[in-house]
Every structure is written in C-alpha cells, then in structure tokens.
KEKE-3310 file (N, C-alpha, C; in steps of 0.2 Angstrom, whole numbers, plus 5000, padded with zeros to 4 digits):
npx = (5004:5003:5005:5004:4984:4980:4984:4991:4997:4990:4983:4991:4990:4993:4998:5004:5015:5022:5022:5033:5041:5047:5052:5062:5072:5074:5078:5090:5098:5100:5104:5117:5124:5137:5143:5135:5141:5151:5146:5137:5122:5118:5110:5109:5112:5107:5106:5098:5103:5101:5107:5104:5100:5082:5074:5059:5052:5049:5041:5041:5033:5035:5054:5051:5044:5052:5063:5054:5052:5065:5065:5069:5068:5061:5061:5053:5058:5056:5042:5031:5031:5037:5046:5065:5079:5087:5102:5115:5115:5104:5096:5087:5078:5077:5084:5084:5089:5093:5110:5113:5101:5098:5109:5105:5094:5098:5103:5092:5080:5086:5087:5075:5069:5076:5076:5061:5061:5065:5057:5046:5051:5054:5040:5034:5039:5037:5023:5021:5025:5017:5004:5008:5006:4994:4985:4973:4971:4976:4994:5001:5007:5014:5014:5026:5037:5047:5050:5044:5042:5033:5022:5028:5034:5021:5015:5024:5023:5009:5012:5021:5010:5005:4994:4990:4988:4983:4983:4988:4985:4971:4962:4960:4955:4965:4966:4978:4991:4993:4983:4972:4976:4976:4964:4959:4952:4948:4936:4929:4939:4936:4921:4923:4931:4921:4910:4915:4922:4912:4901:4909:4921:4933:4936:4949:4958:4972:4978:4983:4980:4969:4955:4956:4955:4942:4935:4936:4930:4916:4914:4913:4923:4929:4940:4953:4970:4979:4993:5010:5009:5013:5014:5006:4995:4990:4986:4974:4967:4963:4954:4946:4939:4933:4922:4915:4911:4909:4910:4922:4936:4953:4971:4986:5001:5019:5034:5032:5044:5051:5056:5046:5036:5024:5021:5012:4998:4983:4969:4959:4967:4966:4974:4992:5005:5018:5032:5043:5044:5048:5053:5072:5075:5082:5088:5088:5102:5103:5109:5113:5121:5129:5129:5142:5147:5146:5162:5171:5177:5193:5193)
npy = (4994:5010:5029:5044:5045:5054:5071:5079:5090:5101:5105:5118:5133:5144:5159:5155:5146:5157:5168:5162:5156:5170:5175:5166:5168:5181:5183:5176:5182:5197:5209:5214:5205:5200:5188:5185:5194:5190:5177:5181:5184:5173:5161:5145:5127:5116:5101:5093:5082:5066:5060:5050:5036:5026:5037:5046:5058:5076:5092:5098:5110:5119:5119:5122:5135:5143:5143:5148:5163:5169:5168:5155:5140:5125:5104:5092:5074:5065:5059:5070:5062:5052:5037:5036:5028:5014:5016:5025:5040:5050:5056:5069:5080:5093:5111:5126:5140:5160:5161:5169:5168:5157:5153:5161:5155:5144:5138:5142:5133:5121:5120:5116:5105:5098:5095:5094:5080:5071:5072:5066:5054:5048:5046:5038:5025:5024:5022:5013:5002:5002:5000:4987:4977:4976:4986:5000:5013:5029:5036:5050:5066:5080:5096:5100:5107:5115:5135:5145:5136:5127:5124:5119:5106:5100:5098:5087:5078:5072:5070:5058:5050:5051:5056:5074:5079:5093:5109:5121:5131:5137:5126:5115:5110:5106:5103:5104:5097:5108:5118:5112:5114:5127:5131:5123:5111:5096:5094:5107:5115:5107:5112:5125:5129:5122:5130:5142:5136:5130:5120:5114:5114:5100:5094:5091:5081:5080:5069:5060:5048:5034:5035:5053:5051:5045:5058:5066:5061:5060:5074:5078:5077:5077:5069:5058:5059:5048:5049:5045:5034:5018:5004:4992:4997:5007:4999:4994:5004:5011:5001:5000:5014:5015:5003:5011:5022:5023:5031:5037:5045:5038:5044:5041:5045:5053:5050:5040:5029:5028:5013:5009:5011:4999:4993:5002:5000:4995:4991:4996:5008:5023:5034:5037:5048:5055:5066:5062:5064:5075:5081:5079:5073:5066:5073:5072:5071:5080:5087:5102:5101:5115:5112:5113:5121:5116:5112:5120:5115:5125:5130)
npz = (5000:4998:5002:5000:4996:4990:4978:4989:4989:4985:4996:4998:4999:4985:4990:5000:4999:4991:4999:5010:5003:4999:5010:5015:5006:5008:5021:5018:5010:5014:5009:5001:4987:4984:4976:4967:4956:4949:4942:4936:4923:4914:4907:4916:4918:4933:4940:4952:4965:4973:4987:4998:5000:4997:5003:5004:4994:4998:4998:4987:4982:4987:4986:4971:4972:4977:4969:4958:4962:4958:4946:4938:4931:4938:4930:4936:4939:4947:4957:4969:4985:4981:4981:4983:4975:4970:4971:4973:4970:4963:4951:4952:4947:4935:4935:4929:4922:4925:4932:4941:4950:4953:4960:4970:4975:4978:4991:5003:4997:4996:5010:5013:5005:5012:5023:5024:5017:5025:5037:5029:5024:5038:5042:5033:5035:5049:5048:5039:5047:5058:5051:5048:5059:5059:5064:5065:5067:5069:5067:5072:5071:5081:5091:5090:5082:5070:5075:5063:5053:5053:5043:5033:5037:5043:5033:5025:5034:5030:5018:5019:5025:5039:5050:5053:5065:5077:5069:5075:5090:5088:5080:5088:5104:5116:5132:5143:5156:5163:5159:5166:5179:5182:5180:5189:5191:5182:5172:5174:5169:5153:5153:5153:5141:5132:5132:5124:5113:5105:5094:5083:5087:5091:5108:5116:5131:5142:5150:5167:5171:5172:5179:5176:5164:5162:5170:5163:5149:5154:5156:5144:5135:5120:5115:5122:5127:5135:5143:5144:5149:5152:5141:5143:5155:5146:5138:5145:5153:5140:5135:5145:5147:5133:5134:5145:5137:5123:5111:5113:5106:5110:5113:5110:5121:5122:5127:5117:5105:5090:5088:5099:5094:5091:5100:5108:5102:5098:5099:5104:5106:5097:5091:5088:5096:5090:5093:5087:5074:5071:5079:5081:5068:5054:5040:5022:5012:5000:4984:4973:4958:4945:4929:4917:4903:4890:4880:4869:4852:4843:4829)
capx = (5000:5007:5004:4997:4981:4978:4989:4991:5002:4982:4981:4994:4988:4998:5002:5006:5021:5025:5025:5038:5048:5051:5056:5066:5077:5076:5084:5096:5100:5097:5107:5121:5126:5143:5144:5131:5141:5157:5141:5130:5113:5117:5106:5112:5107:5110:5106:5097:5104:5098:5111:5099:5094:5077:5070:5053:5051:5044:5044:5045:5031:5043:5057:5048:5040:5059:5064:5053:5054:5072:5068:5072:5061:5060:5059:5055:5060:5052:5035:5032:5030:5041:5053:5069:5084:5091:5106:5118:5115:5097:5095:5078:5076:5083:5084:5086:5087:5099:5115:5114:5095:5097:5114:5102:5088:5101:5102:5085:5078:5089:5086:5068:5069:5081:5068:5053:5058:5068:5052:5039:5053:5053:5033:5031:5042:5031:5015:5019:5026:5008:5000:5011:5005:4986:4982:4971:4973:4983:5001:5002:5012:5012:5013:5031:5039:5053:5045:5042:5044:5027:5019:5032:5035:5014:5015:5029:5018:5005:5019:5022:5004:5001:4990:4995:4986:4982:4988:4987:4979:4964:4961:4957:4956:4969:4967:4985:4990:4992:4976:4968:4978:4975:4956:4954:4947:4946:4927:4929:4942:4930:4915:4925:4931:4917:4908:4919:4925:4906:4899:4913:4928:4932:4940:4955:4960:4978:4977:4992:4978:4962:4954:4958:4953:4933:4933:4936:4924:4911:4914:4910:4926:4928:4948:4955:4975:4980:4999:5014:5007:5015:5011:5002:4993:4989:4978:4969:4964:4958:4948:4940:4936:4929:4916:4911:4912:4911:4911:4929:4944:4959:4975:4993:5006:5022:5038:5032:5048:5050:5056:5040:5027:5019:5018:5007:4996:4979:4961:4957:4970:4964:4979:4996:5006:5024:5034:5051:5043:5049:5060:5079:5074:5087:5087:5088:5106:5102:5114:5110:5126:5128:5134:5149:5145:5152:5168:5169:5184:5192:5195)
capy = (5000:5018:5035:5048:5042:5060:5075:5082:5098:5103:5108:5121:5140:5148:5163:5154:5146:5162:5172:5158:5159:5176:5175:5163:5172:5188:5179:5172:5187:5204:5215:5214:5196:5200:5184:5185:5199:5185:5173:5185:5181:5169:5154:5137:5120:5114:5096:5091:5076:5063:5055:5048:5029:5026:5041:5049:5065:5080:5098:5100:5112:5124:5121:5126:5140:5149:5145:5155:5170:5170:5168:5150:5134:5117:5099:5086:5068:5062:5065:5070:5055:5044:5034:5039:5025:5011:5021:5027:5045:5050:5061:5072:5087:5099:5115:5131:5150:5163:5158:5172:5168:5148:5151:5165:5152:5136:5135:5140:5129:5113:5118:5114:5101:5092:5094:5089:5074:5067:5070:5062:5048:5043:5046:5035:5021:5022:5021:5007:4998:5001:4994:4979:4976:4976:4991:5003:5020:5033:5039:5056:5071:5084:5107:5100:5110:5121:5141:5149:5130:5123:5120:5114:5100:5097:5096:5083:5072:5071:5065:5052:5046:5053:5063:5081:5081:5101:5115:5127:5133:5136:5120:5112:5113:5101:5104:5100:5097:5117:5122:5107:5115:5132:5131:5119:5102:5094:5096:5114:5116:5107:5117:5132:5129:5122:5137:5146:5133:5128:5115:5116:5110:5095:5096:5083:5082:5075:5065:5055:5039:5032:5039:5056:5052:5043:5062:5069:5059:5063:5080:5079:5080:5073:5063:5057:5059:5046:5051:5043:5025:5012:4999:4986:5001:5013:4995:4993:5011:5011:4996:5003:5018:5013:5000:5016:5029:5019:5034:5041:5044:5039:5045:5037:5052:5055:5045:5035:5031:5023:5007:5006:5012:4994:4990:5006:5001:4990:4989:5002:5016:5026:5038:5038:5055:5056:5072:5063:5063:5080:5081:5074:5069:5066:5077:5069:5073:5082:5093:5104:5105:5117:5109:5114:5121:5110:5113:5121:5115:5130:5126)
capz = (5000:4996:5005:5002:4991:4985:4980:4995:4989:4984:5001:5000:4998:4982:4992:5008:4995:4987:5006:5014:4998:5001:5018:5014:4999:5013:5027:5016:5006:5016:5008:4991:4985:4980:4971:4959:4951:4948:4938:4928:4921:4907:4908:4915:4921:4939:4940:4959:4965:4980:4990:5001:4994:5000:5006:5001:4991:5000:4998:4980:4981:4993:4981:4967:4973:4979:4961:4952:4964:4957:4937:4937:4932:4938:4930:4942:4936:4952:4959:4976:4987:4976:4985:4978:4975:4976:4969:4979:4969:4959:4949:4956:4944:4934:4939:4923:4924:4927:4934:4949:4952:4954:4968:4976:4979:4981:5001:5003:4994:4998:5017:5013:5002:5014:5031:5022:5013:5030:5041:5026:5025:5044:5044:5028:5037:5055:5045:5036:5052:5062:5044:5047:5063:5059:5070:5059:5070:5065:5068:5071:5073:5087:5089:5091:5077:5072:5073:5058:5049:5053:5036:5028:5043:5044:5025:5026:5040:5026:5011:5023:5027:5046:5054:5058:5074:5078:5065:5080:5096:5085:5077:5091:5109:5120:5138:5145:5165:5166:5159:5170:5186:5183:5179:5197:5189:5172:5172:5175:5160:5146:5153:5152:5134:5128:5130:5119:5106:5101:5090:5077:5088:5096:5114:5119:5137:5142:5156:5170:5174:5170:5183:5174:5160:5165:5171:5154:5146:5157:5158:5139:5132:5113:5114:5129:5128:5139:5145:5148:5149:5149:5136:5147:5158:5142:5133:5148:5154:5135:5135:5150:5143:5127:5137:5148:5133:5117:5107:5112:5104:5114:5109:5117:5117:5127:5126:5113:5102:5086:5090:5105:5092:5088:5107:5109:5096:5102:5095:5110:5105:5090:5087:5094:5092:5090:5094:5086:5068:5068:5082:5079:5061:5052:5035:5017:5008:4990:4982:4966:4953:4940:4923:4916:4898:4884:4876:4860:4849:4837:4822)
cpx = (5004:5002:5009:4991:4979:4985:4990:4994:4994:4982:4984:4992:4993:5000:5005:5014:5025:5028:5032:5045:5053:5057:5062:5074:5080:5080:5092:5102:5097:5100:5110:5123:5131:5145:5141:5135:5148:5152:5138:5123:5112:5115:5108:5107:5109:5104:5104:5097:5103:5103:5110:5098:5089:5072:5064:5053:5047:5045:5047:5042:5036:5049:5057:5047:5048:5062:5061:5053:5062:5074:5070:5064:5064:5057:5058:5055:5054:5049:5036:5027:5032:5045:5058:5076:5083:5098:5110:5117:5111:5099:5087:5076:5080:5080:5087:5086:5094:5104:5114:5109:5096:5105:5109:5097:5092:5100:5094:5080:5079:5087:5080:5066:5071:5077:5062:5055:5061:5063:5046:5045:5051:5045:5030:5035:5038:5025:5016:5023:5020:5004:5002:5009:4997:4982:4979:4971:4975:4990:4999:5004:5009:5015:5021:5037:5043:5047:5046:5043:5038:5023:5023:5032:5026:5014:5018:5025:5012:5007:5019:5016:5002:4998:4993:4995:4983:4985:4993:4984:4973:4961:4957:4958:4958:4971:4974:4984:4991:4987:4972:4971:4977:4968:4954:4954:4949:4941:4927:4935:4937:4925:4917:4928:4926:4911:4910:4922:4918:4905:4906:4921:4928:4936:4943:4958:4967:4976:4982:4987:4971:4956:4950:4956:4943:4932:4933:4930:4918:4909:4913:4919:4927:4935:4949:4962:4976:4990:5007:5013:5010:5010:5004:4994:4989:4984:4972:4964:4961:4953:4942:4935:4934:4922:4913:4907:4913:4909:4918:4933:4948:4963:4981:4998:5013:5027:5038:5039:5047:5050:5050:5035:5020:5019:5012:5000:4988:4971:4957:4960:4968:4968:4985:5002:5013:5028:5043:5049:5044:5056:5067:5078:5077:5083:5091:5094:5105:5108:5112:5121:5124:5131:5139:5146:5151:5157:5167:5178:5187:5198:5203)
cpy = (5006:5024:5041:5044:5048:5065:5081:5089:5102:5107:5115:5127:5141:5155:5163:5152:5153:5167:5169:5157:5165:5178:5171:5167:5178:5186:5177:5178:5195:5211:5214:5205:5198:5193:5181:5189:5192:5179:5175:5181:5177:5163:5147:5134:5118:5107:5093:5082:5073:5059:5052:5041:5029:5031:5044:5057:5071:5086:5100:5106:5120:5124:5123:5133:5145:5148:5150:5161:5171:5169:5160:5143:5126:5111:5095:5079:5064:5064:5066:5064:5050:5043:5033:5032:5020:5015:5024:5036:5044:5056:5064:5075:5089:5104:5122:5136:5153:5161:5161:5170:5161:5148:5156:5159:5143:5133:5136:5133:5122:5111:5114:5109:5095:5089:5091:5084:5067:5066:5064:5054:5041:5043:5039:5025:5019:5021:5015:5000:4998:4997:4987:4976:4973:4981:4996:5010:5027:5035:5046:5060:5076:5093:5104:5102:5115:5128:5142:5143:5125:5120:5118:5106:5097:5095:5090:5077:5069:5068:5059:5050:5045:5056:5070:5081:5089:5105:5118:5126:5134:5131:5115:5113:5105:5106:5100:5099:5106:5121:5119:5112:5123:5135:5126:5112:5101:5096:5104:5117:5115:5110:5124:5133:5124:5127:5141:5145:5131:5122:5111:5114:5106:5095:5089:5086:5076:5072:5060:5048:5039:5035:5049:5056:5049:5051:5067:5068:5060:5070:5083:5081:5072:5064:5064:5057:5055:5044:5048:5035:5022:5005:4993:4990:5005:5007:4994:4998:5012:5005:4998:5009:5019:5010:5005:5020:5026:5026:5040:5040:5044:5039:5042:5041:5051:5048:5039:5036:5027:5016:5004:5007:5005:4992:4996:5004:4996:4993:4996:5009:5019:5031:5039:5043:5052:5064:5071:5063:5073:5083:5076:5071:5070:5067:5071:5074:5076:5090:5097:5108:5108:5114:5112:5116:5117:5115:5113:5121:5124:5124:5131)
cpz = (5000:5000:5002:4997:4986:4985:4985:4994:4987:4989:5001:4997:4994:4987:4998:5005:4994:4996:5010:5009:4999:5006:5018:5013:5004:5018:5026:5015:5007:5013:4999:4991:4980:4975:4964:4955:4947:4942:4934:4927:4918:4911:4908:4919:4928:4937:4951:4961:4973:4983:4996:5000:5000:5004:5001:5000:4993:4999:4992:4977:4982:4987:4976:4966:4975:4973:4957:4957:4960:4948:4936:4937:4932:4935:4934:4937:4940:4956:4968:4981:4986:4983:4978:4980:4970:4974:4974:4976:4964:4958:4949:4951:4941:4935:4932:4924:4924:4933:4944:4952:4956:4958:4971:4979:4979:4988:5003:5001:4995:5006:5015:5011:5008:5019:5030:5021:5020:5035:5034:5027:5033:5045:5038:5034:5042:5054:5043:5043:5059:5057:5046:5050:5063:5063:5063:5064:5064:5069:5067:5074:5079:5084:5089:5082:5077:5069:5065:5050:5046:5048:5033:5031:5042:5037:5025:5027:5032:5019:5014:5024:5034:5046:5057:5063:5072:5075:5071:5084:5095:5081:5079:5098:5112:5129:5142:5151:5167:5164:5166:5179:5186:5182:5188:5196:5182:5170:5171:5168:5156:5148:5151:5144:5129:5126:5126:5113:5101:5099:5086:5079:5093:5102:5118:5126:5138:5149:5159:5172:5172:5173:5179:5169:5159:5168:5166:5149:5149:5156:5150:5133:5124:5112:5122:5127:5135:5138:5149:5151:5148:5144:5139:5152:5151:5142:5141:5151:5148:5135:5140:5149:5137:5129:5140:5142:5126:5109:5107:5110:5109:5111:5114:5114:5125:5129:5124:5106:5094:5085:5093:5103:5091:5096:5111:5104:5098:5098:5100:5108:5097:5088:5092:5089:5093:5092:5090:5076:5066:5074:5082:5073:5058:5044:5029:5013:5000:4993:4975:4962:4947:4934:4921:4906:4894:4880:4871:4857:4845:4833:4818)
residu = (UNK:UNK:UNK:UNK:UNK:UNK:UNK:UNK:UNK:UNK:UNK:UNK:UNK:UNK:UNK:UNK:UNK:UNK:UNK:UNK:UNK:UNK:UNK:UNK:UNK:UNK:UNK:UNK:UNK:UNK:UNK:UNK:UNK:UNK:UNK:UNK:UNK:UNK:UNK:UNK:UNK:UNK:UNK:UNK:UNK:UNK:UNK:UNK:UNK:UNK:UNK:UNK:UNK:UNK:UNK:UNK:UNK:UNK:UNK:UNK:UNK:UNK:UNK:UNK:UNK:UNK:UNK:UNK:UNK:UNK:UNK:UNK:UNK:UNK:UNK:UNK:UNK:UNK:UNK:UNK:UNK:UNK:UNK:UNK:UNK:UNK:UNK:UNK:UNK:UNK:UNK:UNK:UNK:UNK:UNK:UNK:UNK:UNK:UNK:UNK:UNK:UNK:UNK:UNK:UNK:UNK:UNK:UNK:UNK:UNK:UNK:UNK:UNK:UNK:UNK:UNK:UNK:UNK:UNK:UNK:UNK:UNK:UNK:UNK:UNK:UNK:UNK:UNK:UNK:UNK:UNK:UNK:UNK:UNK:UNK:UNK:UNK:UNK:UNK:UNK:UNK:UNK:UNK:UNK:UNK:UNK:UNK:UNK:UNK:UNK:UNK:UNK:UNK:UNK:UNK:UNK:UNK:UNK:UNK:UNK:UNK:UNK:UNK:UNK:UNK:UNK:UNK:UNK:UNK:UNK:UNK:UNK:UNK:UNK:UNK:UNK:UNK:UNK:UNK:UNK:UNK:UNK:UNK:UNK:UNK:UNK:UNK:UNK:UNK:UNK:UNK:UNK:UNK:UNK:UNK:UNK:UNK:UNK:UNK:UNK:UNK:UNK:UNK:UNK:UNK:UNK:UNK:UNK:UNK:UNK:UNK:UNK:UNK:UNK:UNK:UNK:UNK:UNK:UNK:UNK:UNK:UNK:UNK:UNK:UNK:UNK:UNK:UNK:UNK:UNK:UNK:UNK:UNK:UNK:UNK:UNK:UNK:UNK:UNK:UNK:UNK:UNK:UNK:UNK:UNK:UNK:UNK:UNK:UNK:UNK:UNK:UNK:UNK:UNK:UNK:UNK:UNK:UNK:UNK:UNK:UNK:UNK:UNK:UNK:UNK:UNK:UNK:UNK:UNK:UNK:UNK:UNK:UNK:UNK:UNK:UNK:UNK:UNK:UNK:UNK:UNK:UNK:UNK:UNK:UNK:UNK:UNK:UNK:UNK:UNK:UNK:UNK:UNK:UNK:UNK:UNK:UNK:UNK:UNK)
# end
C-alpha cells in the first residue's frame, strides 16, 4: 500500500508558498550578494541530485516556489512522494534560469527540500510499520515543530501518510496538566472551553491515569490523551474507557519512540502521536550541481 492516496500539495495555499519563499530568499540574502556579480545572468542548468537511497520526496512544492521567485524553472523527474533509489545518487530534477537567480535560491531551497523529505521519510516508514501490525489507528504528529517552519513539517507528516494532529491553538482545543491546574478540575476546563470553542471544535484532554481520563469523558470532552502510559497500563485504561464511553477517541502520546510504536498500538487506542517525527529527524542529503557548459573546439 502507498501513501498519500491523494495530491496532498492541493492543500497548499499559492500565496502561503510564494509568502515563505520570500522569507526565505530575505533571510538568506538581506542586503548585496557579491557573488552574483562574479556569475551574471546567462542561463544554465544545475542538476538536483539525491544522496539519500530510499527516502521519500517531500517539499517539492517549497522548492519550486523559491525557484521561480528568482527567474528559474524546475523539472521534476520524480514525483512528490516517490521513493527515491536504490542508487547510491538519483537524479531528482533539473533546475534552469539565470546563473545568479538559481545560487540566490540554492540554500533556501535545499534547506527545505532536505527537512521535508527526512520528516515524510521517517513518517512513511512508521506508518507502514503500524499497517504491518494490523492496527488501523493513526500515527500522528504533534505542535512540536521548528518556529516559523510549521507548514512545511505538517506538509511533510501528510507525504508520509500521518496525521497532523492540531495545525494550531485554534484547530482544536487540548486541555493540557496546566490548563487542568490552573482552571481547578478537568470538568471545569472542558465546561469552560466548551463554551467558547462551540459545535465546530472538538475538545481533547491529556490525562496521567484512567481515573483522569473517566473524568474527561464525562465531563463531555471529545479525545481522551492518555499520557505517559506504559504499554500494558495505556491498553487497559483504554479498553475501560471505550466499554464506559464507546464513542471516544483515545490517543497514546508521550515518550512513545519509534522502536515502542507497535507495542502502543491496540484495537482500543485510535491515534498515537509522536513528537520525534519532527524532532531529531534526520534530514535527506540532496545537492543541486551546475553543469559545466560543453567545450567548443576551434578550428
């Protein structure tokens, strides 16, 4: 089975691209770019190559999109989501335009590439090791993200075939142990944001025991977060809360790694989140060369 089923770059607002481009290119390049003047505008090829074997292609929209800010057009060879090898070095794209345009949006562009395709890899890899399993859930990602990086990362999660989890604080309302302690009670959290969150959003409470969570579900809340469970304890505090509350989601979050994710995984838990599918994720090797124009004899 292959993930994603649809093209999920769909999702992506053109101006959210073109805005994160910019930002990009300005961060990079705030002021002169002395080296552009040593390359000029004449129009070459760079060749984007994958030194990766077996990782999944993410973030091609993102690379695209800081190319053309800079005059430069992308072919892709390989779509997004492909698995890219066995090869010790693939060749991804090519990449045309003015010489100075195609170094100004190089590093941009690679950072982006490299972070997406390493988070969609390790997410394509944990999904298909819960498939294996027989567990129908989902795998999904957590707010745990680098700042100002967030779409590209929650993009990624969806290359790979998890679940984002929550965009934002406005997404969905997750009552943590500090909302819970600073409101008094659980009960008194979900009442007090669900007056204010409405119909329209569903309301997950994190929870340290079963107890805790039988006081969630009562108190009207939609997911239970059950936290820091040990494998043996998490399936059974779910089974319990499923017989009581057979219409709630429970979720298993909190020092689950990637090795321990199939002993989280049970007919009871319906989504178990990770925080390392974007933290410590190791980024996918691409390099973009420029060709060398051909040698002309004289005669």
């Amino acid at each position: 089975m292959s993930w994603p089923a649809h093209d999920v770059a769909l999702c992506l607002p053109p101006h959210a691209l073109t805005r994160l481009a910019r930002e990009w290119l300005a961060e990079d390049t705030p002021n002169f770019d002395p080296a552009g003047a040593c390359v000029g505008s004449r129009v070459v090829e760079a060749r984007l190559l994958c030194k990766t074997p077996g990782s999944v292609l993410a973030g091609s929209p993102f690379f695209t999109a800081v190319f053309s800010e800079v005059g430069c057009i992308v072919d892709w060879i390989h779509r997004e989501g492909a698995e890219i090898g066995p090869d010790a070095v693939t060749l991804t794209a090519v990449v045309r335009g003015p010489a100075r345009g195609l170094l100004l949006g190089e590093r941009p562009a690679l950072n982006c590439l490299a972070r997406a395709s390493g988070i969609a890899t390790r997410c394509r890899r944990l999904r298909a090791a819960a498939a294996a399993s027989g567990w129908r859930g989902d795998v999904a990602g957590t707010r745990k993200t680098t700042p100002g990086f967030r779409l590209v990362e929650k993009y990624a999660m969806l290359v790979g075939g998890v679940a984002t989890h929550r965009q934002d604080l406005s997404g969905m309302v997750m009552l943590k142990d500090n909302h819970v302690w600073a409101s008094g009670s659980i009960s008194r959290a979900v009442a007090a944001a669900r007056s204010v969150s409405g119909f329209s959003s569903k309301i997950e409470v994190e929870c340290r025991s079963a107890d805790e969570g039988r006081e969630a579900a009562g108190a009207g809340a939609d997911i239970v977060m059950l936290d820091n469970f040990r494998p043996q304890e998490l399936h059974a505090a779910a089974l319990a809360l499923k017989q009581e509350f057979p219409a709630l989601l429970v979720e298993a979050s909190g020092g689950v790694t990637p090795e321990a994710l199939a002993l989280h995984c049970s007919p009871h838990v319906d989504v178990v989140s990770l925080g390392c599918l974007t933290q410590g994720c190791p980024v996918v090797d691409f390099s973009l060369k420029v060709q060398r124009p051909a040698a002309t004899s004289s005669l």
